[in-house]
N, C-alpha and C positions, 0 to 999 in steps of 0.2 A: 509405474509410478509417474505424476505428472511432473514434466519442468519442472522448477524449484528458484525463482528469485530470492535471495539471504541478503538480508542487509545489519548490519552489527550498528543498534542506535544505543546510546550512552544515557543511564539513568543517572540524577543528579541528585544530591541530598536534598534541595529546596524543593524535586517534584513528590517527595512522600509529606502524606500528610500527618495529622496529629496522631493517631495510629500509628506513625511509623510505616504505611504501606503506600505503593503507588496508586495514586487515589484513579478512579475509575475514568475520567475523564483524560488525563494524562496517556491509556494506551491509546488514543486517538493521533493525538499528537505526534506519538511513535510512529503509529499505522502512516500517518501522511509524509510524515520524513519517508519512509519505504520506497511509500508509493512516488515520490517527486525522483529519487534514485531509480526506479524501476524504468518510469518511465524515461527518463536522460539516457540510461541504459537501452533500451529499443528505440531512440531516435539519435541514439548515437551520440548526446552533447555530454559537454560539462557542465550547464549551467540550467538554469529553468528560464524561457523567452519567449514568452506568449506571442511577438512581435514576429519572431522569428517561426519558432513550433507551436501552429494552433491547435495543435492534437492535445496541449498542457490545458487547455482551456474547460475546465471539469468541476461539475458538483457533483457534489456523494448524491445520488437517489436512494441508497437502503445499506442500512449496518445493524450485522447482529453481530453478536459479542456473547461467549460463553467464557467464563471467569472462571479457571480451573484451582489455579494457587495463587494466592498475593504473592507479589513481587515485595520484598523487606529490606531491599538493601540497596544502595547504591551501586552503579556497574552495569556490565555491557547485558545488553539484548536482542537476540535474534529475531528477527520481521522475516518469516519466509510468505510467498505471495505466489499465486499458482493460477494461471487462468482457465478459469469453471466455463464463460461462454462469452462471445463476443456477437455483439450484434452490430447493426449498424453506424450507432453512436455513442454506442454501449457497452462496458466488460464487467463482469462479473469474477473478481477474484477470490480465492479460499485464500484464508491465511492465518499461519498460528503466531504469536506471540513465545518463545521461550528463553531457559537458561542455554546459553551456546555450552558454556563444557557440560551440563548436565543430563541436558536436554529436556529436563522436567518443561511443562507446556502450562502457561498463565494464562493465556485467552486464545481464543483461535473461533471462527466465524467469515461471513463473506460480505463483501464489500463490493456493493455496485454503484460508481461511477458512469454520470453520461458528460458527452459531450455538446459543449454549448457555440454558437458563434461570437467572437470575439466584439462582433458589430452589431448585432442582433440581440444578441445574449439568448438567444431559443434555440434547440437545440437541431442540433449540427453532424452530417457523419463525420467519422471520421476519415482523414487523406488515406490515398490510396498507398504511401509509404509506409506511414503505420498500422493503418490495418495488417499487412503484410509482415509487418516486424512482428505484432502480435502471434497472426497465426502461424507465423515459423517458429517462435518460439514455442508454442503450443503445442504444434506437433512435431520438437525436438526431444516428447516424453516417450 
């Protein structure tokens, strides 16, 4: 079974929509809180510092999204996040969305981010710090 990053993000009543459900756009949202924790978590901060950590410096290149159950109610949710492949300026994470006590699973699909230059804005590998934090976490499955 691969690593498993968990991050408990807090649904609010203002993000369901007229339906009453968490509208489709909103697990995005979710997904990027994860991923901002994920990453502070492998460079070790508490904060997010582009100035300081250029490895934060990322746009999403490809997201799929499989929607198993509507989310209906306010309250906590699970973001686990698992890294599928790392390339050079690149990672490719699995990740499901679910209920923490239940475990019932709402969306789950991969998420690939690259990285960019902070002064260029074209993309950039990543430091030789983080690369390393990734693939030890990786292969702590």
């Amino acid at each position: 079974m691969p690593n498993t990053f968990s991050y408990l993000s807090q649904v609010y009543f203002d993000e369901l929509d007229g339906l009453g459900l968490l509208h489709h756009t909103r697990y995005l949202l979710h997904l990027e809180r994860a991923q901002q924790n994920f990453f502070e978590h492998l460079l070790g901060v508490d904060d997010f510092n582009v100035e300081r950590d250029e490895d934060i410096y990322v746009v999403v290149h490809s997201l799929t999204a499989r929607f198993r159950q509507p989310v209906s109610n306010p309250g906590p949710l699970a973001i686990n996040y698992t890294i599928q492949k790392i390339r050079g300026g690149g990672v490719t994470m699995g990740y499901t969305v679910s209920c923490p006590e239940s475990g019932t699973v709402f969306c789950e699909g991969e998420r690939t981010v690259c990285k960019l230059s902070a002064e260029t804005h074209q993309p950039a590998p990543w430091s030789e710090p983080f690369r390393v934090a990734m693939e030890s976490f990786q292969a702590a499955s």
